[in-house]
MIPA-265654 format. One line per 4 residues: number of its first residue (from 1); their letters; for each residue x, y, z of N, C-alpha, C. Coordinates in steps of 0.1 Angstrom, whole numbers, plus 5000, padded with zeros to 4 digits. Last residue first. Layout:
<rs>
NUM = a = X,Y,Z,X,Y,Z,X,Y,Z | ...
</rs>
This chain:
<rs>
374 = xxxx = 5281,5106,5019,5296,5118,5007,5303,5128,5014 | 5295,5086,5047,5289,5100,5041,5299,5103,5028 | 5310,5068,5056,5297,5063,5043,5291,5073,5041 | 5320,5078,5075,5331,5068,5064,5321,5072,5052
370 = xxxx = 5305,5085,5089,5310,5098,5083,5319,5093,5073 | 5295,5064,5106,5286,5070,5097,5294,5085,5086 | 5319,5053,5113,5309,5047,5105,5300,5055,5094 | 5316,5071,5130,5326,5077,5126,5323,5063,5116
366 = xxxx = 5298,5071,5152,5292,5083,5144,5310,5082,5134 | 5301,5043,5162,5286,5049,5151,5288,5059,5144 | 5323,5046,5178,5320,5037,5169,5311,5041,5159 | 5309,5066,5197,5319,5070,5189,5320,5063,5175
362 = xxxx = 5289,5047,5207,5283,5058,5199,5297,5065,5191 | 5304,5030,5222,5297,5024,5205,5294,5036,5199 | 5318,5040,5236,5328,5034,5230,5314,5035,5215 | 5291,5052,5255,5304,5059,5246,5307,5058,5232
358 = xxxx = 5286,5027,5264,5277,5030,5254,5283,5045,5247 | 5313,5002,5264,5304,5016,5269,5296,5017,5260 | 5306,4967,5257,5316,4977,5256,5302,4989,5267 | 5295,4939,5254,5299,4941,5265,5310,4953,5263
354 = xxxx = 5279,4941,5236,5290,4939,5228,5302,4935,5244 | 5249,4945,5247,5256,4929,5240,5268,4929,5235 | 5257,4967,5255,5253,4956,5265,5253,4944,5255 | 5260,4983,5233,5270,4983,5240,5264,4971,5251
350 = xxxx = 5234,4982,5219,5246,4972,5213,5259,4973,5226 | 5218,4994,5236,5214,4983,5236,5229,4973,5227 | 5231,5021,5234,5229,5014,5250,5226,5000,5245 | 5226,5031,5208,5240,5028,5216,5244,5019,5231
346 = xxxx = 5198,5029,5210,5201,5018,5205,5217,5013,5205 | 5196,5051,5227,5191,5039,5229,5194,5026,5225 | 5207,5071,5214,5212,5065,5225,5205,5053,5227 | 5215,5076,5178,5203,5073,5189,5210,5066,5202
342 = xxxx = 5239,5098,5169,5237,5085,5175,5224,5083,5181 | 5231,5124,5147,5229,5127,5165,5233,5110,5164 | 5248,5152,5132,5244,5142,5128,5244,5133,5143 | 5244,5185,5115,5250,5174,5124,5240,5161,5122
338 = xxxx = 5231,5203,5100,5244,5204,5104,5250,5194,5112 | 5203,5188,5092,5215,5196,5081,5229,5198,5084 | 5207,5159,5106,5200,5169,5099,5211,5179,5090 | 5201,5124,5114,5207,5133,5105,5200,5146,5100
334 = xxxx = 5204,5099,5135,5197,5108,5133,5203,5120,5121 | 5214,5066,5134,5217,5075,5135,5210,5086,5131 | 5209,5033,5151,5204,5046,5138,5212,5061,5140 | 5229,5008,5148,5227,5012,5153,5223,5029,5148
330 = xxxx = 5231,4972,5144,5220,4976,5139,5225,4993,5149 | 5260,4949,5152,5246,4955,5157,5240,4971,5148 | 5279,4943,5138,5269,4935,5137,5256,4938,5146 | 5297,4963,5149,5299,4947,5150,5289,4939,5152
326 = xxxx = 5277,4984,5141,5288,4982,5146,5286,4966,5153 | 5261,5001,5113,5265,4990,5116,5281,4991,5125 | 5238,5026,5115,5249,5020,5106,5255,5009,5115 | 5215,5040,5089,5215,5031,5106,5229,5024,5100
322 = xxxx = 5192,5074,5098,5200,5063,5092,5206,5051,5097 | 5165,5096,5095,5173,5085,5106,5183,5074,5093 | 5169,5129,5083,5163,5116,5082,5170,5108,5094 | 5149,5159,5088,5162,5155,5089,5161,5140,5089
318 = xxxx = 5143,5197,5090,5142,5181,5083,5154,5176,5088 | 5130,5210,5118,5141,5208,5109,5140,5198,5104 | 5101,5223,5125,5108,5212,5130,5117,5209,5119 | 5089,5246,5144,5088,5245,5129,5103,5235,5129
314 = xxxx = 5058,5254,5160,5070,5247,5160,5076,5241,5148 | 5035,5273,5178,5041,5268,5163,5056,5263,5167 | 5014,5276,5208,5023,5277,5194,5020,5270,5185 | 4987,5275,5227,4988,5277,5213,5002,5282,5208
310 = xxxx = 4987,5265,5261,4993,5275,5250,4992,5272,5238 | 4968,5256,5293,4968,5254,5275,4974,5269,5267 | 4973,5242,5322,4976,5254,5313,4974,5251,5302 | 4952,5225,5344,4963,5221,5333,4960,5235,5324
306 = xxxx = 4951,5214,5375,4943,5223,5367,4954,5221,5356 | 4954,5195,5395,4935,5204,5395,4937,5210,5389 | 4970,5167,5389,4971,5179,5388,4955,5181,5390 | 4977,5133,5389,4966,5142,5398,4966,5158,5405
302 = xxxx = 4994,5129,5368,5004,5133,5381,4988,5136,5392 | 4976,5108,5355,4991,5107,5359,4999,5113,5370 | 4954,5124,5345,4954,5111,5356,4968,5111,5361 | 4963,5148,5337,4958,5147,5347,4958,5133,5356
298 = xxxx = 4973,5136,5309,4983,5146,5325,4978,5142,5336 | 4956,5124,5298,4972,5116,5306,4975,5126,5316 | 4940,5148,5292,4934,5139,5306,4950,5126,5311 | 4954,5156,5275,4949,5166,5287,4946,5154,5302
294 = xxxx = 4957,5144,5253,4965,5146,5265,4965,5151,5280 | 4928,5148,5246,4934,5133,5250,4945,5137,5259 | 4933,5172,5238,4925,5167,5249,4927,5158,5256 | 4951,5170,5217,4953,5178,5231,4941,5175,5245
290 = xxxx = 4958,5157,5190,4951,5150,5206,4953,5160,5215 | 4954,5180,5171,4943,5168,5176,4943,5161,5184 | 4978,5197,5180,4964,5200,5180,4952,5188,5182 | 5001,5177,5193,4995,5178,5180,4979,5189,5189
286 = xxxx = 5021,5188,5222,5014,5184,5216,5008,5189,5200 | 5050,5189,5246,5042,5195,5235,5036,5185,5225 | 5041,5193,5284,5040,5181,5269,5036,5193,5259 | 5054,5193,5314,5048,5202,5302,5051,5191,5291
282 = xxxx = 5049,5203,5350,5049,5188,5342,5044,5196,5327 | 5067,5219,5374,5063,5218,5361,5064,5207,5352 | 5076,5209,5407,5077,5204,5392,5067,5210,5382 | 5089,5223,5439,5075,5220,5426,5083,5214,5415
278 = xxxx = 5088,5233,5472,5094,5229,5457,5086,5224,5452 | 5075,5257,5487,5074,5247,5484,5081,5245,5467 | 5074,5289,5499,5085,5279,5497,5087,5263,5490 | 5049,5299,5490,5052,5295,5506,5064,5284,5507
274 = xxxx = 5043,5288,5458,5039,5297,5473,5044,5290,5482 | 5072,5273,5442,5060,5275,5447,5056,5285,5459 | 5099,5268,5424,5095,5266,5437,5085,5276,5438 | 5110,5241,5401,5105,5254,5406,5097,5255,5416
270 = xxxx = 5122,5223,5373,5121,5224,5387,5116,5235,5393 | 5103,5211,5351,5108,5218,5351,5110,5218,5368 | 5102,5179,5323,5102,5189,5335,5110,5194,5342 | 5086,5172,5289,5100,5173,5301,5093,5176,5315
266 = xxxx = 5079,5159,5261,5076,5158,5270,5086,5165,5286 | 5071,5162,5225,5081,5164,5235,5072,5165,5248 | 5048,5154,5213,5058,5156,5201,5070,5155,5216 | 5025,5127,5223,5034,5136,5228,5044,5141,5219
262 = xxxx = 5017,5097,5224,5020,5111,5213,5024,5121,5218 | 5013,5089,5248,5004,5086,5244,5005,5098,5227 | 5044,5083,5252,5035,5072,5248,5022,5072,5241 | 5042,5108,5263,5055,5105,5255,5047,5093,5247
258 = xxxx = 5035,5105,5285,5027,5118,5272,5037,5113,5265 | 5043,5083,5301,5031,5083,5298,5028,5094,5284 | 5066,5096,5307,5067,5084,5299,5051,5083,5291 | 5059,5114,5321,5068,5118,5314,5066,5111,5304
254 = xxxx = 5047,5098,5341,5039,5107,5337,5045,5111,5327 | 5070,5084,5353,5058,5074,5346,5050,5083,5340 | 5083,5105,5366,5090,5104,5352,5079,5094,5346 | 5067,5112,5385,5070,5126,5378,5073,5114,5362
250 = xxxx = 5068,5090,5402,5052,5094,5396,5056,5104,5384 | 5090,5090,5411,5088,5084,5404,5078,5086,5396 | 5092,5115,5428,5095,5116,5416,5095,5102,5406 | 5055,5119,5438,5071,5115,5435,5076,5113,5426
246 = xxxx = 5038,5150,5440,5039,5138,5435,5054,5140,5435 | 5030,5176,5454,5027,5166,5458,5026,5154,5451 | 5034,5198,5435,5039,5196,5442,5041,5185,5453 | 5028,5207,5399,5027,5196,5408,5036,5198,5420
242 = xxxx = 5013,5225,5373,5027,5224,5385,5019,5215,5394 | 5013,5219,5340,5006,5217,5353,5017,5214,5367 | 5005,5222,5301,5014,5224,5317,5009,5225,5325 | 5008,5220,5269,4996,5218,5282,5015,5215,5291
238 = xxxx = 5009,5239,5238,5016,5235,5253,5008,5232,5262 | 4998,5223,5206,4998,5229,5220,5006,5231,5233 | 5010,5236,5173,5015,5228,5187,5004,5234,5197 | 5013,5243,5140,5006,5247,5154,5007,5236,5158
234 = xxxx = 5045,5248,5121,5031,5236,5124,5027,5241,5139 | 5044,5280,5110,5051,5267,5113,5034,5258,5119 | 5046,5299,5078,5038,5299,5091,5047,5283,5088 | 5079,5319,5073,5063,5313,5069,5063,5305,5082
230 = xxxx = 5117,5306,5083,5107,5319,5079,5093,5309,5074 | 5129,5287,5090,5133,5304,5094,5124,5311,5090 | 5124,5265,5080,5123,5265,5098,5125,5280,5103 | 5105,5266,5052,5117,5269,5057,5115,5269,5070
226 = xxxx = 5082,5240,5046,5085,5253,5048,5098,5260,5054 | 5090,5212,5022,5091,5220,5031,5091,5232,5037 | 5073,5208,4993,5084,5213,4998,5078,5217,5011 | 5055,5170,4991,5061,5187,4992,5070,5195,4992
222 = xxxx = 5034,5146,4992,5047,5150,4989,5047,5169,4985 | 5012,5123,5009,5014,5141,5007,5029,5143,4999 | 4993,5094,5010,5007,5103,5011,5004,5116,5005 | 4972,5073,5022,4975,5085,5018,4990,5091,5019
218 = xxxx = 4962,5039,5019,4969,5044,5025,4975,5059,5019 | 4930,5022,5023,4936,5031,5015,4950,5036,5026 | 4901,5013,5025,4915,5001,5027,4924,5014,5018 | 4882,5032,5040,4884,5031,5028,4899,5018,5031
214 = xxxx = 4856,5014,5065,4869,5023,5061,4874,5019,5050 | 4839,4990,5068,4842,5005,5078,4848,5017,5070 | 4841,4974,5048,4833,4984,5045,4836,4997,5056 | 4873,4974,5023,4867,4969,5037,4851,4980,5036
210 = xxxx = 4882,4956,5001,4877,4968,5004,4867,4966,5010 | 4919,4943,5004,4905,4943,5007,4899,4956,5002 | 4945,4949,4990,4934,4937,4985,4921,4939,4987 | 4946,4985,4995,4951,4973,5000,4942,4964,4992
206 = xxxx = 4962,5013,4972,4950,5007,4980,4954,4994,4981 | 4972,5047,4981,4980,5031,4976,4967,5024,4989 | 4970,5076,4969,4965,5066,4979,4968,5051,4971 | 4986,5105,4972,4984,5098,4964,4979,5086,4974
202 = xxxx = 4995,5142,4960,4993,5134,4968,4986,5121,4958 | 5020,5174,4952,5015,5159,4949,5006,5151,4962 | 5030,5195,4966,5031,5192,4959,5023,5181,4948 | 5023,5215,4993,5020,5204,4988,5019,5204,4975
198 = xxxx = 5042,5226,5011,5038,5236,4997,5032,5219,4990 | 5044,5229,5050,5050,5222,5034,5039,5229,5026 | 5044,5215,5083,5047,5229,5075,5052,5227,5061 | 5033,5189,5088,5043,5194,5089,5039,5204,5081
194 = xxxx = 5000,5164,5095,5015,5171,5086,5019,5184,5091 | 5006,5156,5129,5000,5161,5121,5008,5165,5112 | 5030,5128,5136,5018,5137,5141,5008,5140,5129 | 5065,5126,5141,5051,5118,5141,5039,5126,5143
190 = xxxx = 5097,5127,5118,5086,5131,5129,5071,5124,5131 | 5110,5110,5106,5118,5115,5116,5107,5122,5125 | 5105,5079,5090,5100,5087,5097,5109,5095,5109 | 5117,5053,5082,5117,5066,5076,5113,5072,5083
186 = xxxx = 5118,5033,5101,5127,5034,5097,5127,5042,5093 | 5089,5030,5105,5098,5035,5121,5110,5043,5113 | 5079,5030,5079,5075,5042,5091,5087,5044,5098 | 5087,5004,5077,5088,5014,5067,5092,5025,5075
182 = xxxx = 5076,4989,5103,5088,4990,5102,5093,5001,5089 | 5047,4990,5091,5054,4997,5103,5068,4998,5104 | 5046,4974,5070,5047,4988,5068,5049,4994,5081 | 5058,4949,5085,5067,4953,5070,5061,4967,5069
178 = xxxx = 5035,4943,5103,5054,4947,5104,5060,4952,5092 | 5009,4960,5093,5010,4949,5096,5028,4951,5096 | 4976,4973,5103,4992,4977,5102,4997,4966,5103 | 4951,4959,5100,4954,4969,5092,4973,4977,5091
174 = xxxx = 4938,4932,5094,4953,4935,5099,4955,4946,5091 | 4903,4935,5111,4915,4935,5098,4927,4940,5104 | 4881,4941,5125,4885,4929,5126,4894,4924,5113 | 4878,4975,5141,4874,4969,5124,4883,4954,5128
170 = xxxx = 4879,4992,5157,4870,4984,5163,4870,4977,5146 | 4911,5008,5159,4899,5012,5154,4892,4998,5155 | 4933,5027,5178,4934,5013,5176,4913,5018,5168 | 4967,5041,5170,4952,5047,5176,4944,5035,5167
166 = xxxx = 4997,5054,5184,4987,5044,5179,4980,5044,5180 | 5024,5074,5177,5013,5075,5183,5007,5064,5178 | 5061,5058,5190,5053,5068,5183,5035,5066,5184 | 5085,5056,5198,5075,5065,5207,5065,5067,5200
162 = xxxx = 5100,5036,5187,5105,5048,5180,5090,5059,5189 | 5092,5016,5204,5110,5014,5200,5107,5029,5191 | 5065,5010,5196,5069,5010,5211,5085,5016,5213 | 5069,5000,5173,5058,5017,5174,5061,5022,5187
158 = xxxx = 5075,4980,5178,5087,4992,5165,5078,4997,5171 | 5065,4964,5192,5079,4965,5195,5078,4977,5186 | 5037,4959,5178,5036,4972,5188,5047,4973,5189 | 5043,4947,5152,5039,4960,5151,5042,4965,5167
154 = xxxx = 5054,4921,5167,5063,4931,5161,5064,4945,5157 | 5024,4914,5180,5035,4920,5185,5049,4927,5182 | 5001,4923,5159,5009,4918,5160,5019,4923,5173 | 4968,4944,5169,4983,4945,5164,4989,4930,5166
150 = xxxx = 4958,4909,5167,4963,4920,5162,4958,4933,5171 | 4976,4876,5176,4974,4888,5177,4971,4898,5172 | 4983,4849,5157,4989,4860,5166,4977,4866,5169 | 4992,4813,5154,4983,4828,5150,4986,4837,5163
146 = xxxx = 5021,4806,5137,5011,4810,5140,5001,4814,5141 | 5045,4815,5126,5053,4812,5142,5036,4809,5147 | 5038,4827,5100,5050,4815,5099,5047,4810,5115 | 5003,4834,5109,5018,4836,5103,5023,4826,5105
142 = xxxx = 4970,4847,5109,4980,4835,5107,4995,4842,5105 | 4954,4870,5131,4961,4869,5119,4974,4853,5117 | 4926,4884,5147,4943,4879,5149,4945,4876,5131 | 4918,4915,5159,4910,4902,5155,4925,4897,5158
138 = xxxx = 4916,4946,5151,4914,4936,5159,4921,4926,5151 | 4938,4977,5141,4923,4965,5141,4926,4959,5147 | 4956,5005,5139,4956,4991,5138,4940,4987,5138 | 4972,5038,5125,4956,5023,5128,4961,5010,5126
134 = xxxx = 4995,5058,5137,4994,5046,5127,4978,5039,5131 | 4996,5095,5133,4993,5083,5143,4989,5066,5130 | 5020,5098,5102,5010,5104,5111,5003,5094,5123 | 5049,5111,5094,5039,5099,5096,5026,5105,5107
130 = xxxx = 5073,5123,5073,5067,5121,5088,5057,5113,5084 | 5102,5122,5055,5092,5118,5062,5089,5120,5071 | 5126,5135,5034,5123,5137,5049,5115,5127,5047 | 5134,5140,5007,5142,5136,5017,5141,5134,5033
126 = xxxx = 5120,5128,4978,5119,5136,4989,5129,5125,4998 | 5125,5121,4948,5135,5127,4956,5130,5132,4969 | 5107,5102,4934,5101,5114,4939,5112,5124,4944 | 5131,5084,4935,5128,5088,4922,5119,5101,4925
122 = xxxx = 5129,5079,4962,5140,5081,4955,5138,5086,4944 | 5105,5065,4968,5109,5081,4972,5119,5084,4966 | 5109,5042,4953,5095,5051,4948,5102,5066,4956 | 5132,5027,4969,5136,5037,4950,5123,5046,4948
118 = xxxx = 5117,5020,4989,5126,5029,4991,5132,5038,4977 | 5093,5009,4978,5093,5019,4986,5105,5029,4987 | 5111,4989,4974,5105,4992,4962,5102,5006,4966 | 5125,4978,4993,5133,4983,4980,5124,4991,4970
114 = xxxx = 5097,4966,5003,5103,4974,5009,5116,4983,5001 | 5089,4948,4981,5079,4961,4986,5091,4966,4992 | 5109,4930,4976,5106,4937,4963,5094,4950,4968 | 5107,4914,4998,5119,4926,4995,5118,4938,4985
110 = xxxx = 5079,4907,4998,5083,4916,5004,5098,4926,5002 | 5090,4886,4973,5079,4902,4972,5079,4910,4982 | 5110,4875,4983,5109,4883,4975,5102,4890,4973 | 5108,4872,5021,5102,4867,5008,5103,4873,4994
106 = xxxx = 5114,4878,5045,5120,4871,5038,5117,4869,5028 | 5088,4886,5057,5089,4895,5054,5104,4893,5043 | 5080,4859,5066,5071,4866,5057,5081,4879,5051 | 5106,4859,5080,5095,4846,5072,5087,4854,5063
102 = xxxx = 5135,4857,5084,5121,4867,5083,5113,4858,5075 | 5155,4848,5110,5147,4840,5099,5135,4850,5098 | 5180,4858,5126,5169,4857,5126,5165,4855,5114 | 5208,4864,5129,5204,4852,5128,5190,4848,5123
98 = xxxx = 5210,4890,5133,5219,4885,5122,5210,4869,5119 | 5198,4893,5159,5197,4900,5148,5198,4895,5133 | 5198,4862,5184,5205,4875,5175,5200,4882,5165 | 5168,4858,5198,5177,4854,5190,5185,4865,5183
94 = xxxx = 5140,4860,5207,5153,4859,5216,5162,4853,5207 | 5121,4868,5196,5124,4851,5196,5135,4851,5203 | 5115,4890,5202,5104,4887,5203,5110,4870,5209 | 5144,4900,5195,5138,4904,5209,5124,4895,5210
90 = xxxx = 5137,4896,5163,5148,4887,5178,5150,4889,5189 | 5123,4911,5161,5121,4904,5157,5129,4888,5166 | 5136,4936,5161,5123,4932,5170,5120,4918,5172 | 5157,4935,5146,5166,4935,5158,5145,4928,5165
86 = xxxx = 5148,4931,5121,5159,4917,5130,5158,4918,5140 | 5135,4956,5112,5128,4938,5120,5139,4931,5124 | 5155,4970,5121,5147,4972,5125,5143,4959,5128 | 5167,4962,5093,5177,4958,5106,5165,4962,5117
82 = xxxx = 5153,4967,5073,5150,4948,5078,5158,4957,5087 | 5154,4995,5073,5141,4989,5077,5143,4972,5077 | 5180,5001,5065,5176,5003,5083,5163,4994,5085 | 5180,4994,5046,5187,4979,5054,5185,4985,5066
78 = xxxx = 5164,5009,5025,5162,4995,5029,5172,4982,5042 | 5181,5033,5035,5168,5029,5039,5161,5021,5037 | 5203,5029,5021,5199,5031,5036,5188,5026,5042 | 5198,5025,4995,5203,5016,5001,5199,5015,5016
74 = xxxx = 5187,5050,4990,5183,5038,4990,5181,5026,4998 | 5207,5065,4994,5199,5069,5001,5187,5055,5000 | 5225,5056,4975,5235,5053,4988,5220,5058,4998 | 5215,5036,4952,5214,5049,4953,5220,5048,4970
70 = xxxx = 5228,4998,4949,5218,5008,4948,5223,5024,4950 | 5243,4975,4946,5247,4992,4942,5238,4998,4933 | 5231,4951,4956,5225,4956,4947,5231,4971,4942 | 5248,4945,4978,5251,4936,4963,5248,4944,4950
66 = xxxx = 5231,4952,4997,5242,4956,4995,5248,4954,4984 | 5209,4936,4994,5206,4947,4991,5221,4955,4991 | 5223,4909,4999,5211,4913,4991,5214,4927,4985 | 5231,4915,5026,5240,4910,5013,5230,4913,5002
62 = xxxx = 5204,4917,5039,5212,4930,5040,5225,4925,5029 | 5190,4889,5039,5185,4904,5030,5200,4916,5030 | 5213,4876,5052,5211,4875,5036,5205,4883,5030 | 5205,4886,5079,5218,4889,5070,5218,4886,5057
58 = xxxx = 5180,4879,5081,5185,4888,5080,5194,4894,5076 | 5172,4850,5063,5180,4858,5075,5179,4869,5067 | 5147,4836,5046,5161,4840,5046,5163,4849,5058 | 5130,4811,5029,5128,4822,5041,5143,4827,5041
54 = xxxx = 5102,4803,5007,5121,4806,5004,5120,4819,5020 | 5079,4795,4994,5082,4794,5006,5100,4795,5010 | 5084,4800,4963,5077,4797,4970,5083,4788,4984 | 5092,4823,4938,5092,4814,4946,5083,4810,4958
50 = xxxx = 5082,4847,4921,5081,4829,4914,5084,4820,4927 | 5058,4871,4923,5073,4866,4935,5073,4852,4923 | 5047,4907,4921,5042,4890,4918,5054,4883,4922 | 5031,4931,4931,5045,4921,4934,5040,4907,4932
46 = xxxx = 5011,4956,4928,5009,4941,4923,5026,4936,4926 | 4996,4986,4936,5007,4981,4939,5013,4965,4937 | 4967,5007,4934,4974,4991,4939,4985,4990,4929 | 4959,5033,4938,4967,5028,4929,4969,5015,4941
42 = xxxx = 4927,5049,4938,4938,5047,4942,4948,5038,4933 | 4893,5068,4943,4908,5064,4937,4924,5060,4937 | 4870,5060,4966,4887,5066,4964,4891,5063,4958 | 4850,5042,4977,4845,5057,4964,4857,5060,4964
38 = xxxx = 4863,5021,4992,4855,5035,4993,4849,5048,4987 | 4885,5019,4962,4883,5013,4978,4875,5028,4986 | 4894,5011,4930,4885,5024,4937,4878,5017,4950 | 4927,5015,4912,4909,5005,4920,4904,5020,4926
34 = xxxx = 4947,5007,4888,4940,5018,4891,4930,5010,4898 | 4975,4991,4892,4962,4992,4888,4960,5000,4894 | 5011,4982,4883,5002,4988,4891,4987,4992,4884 | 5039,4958,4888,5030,4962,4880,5019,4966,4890
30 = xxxx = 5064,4939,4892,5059,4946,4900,5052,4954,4887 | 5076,4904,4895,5069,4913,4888,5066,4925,4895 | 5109,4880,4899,5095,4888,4904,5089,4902,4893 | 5131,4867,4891,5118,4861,4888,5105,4868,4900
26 = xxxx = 5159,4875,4905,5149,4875,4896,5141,4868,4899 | 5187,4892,4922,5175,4886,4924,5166,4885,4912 | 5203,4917,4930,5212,4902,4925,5199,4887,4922 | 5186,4944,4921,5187,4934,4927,5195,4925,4924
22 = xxxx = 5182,4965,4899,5198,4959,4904,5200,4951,4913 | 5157,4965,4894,5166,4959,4888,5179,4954,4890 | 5147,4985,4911,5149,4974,4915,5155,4958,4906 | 5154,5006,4894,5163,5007,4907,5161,4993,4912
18 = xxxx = 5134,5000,4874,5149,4999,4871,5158,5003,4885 | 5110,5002,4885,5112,4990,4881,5131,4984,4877 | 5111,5031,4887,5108,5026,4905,5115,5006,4897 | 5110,5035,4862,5122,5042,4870,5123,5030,4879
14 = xxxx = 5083,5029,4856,5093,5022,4849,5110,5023,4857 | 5069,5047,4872,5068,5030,4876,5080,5021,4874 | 5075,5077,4887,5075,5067,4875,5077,5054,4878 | 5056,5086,4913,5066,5080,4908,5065,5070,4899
10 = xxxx = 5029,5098,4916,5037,5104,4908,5052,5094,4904 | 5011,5090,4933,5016,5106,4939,5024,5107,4924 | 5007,5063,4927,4997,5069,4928,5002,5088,4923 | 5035,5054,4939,5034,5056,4927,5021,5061,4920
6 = xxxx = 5029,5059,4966,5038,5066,4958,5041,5067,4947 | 5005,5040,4973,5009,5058,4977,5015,5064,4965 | 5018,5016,4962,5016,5017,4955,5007,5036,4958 | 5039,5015,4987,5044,5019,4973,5031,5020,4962
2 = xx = 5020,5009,5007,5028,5024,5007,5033,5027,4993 | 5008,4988,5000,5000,5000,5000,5009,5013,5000
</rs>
């Protein structure tokens, strides 16, 4: 659904067919229809595969795709997104990264969606992504290991592993399923409402079904960005609430909580109160459309009587995640125009399996990442 978004929006097919030509791989098809899911015109996205039941590690997609001297933004962004599922995916099975068997998502047509995605923006040239809150559904769903759950549990690891917002709808379909969330985690540097931009293009990449609740559709926007220096920025709320009578444990589960529940940023402030009393300012910046929702995390959370509401703008720097490899661990790197950030978290998680600092790895990372910079 995401590639066939993007080729809906504009990306030439035949282009999007010749980046994935350089695969070291044949015998798949990719070809697109025009459908119409809910009265919406849209573009399906067809990956036809010749093999059958062929599962492969993780490591074998990432030779794969390295093999393939693809576009160096390409490239990226297909091997952040399997290193994403390795790494969830072996948290789930408790198994190394490297080692792990993608079953479904091991499959030529999947490679052929996720590569595919990645040359469709490539050929569009956009350099950012955001994302907006993801939908899931009920019910459960077969796979290699079963039947599961929906959400799946690999969907909730990545949505859980990059903070981002979920908002679940009463429909009995796998509407987010690991391979486009993992897209997301991997591309997406912000989460919310769209972003300050000159919309260029838009485009809906439609799913098999056409469900009755809801259109089976996935929407993209492509644009220019508004400069961070100048024109109107994306409206934000500020909700804030001084607390004097909660612990500080209670302080950071509340922190965690607006953070979880969307929250663009979450902190607090130290400050002292009538009549000497120390205090915390509890403050979340928020989307316009959940502010209420937020409203009430606050409140349950710290059991504030009253919560401040400010209207800004916040005009958020482009900038992509990338992911580079230290001794076989998976580790992203954030990238804007002037610098370039290690995610700590994921420096903390290779440094405890490498048995090194989380220092040692983030130095590691960021001089990785400046080998493979033009």
């Amino acid at each position: 659904m995401a590639l066939g978004s993007l080729l809906d929006a504009g990306a030439d097919l035949d282009e999007v067919r010749a980046l994935l030509g350089r695969l070291p791989v044949g015998g798949w098809t990719l070809d697109a229809e025009p459908v119409l899911r809910g009265g919406i015109a849209g573009t399906r996205a067809v990956v036809g595969a010749d093999e059958d039941g062929t599962h492969r590690t993780a490591a074998d997609i990432a030779a794969i795709v390295t093999a393939a001297a693809l576009p160096a933004r390409v490239e990226a962004r297909a091997l952040a997104t399997f290193s994403l599922l390795a790494e969830v995916e072996g948290g789930i099975h408790r198994r190394p990264p490297g080692e792990v068997h993608l079953h479904e998502v091991g499959g030529l047509d999947a490679i052929v969606d996720v590569v595919g995605v990645c040359a469709a923006l490539e050929v569009l040239d956009v350099a950012t992504v955001a994302a907006s809150a993801v939908t899931t559904g009920t019910g459960t769903v077969r796979a290699a290991h079963g039947v599961l759950p929906v959400p799946a549990p690999a969907v909730v690891a990545l949505l859980a592993r990059a903070s981002a917002p979920i908002r679940g709808v009463d429909v009995d379909v796998e509407l987010a399923t690991p391979t486009g969330v993992a897209l997301l985690v991997a591309l997406a540097g912000t989460w919310g409402a769209l972003p300050a931009m000159r919309v260029g293009a838009t485009g809906f990449g439609a799913g098999t079904k056409d469900l009755v609740a809801l259109p089976n559709l996935v929407q993209v926007v492509v644009g220019e960005p508004a400069s961070p220096g100048g024109g109107a920025g994306q409206p934000v709320v500020l909700l804030e609430a001084n607390v004097d009578d909660v612990t500080g444990e209670a302080l950071a589960d509340a922190v965690a909580a607006l953070l979880a529940a969307g929250a663009h940023d979450a902190w607090l402030t130290p400050v002292v109160m009538k009549k000497g009393r120390p205090a915390h300012v509890v403050s979340a910046l928020v989307d316009v459309a959940v502010a209420d929702a937020l409203v009430e995390v606050l409140v349950t959370t710290t059991g504030t009587f009253g919560v401040r509401r400010s209207v800004l703008e916040r005009r958020p720097v482009p900038r992509t995640l990338e992911v580079v490899d230290v001794d076989g661990h998976p580790v992203r790197v954030k990238v804007g125009p002037h610098r370039a950030k290690v995610e700590h978290d994921d420096a903390v998680a290779a440094a405890a399996a490498l048995g090194r600092t989380a220092a040692e790895v983030t130095s590691r990372a960021e001089e990785a990442w400046r080998r493979r910079s033009p």
